[in-house]
N, C-alpha and C positions, 0 to 999 in steps of 0.2 A: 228948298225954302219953306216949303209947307211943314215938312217933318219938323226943319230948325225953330218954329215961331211955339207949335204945340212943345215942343220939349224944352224950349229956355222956358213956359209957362211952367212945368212940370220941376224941372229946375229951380224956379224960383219956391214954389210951393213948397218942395224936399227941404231947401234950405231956411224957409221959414221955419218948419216943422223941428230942423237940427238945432234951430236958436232959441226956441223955446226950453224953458228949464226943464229938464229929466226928459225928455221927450226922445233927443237924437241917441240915447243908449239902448231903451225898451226898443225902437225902432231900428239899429244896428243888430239886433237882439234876435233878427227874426230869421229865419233861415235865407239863404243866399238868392233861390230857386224862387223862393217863393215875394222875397222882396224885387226881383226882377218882374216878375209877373204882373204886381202890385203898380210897378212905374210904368210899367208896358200897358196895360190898360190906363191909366191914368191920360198917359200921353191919346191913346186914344179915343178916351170921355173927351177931354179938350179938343180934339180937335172936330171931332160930332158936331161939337159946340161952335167954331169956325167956320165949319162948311156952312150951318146950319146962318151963319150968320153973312155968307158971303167972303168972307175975309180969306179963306180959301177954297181950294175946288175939289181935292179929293180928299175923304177919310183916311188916318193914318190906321195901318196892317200891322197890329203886335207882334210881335219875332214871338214863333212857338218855342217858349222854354223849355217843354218837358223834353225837348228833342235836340238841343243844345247840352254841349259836353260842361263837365263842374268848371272847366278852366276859364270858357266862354262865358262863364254866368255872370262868374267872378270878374273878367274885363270889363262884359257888358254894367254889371253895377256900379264900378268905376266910372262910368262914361256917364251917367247921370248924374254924377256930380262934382261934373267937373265945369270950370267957370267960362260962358262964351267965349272968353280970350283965348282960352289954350286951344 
């Protein structure tokens, strides 16, 4: 529950970002590796932010990308944007 609440934040954030004009190409634009990294912390700034608010109890643990295979990266960056429902 805790991980789902900081990453539909992080979700929501990504997809503002793609709705902006020119914005989701430069940002597509960025290597694979390191745009995972990018949502990986993100998710856990927000959730700092959570804990720090009560809202949850434990900070969310970035997955070490450099140590994740190209195949994995490319899944994992899928998975961030993909819509709660699915």
């Amino acid at each position: 529950m805790e991980e789902k609440l900081a990453v539909s934040i992080v979700r929501a954030i990504i997809r503002d970002i793609y709705n902006r004009y020119g914005l989701e190409q430069s940002f597509r634009c960025i290597e694979p590796r390191i745009q995972v990294k990018i949502y990986e912390e993100w998710i856990r700034v927000v959730s700092v932010e959570l804990e720090k608010a009560g809202v949850i109890d434990k900070v969310y643990e970035p997955l070490n990308v450099d140590e994740m295979s190209f195949v994995d990266v490319i899944n994992r960056s899928d998975y961030y944007l993909k819509n709660e429902c699915e």
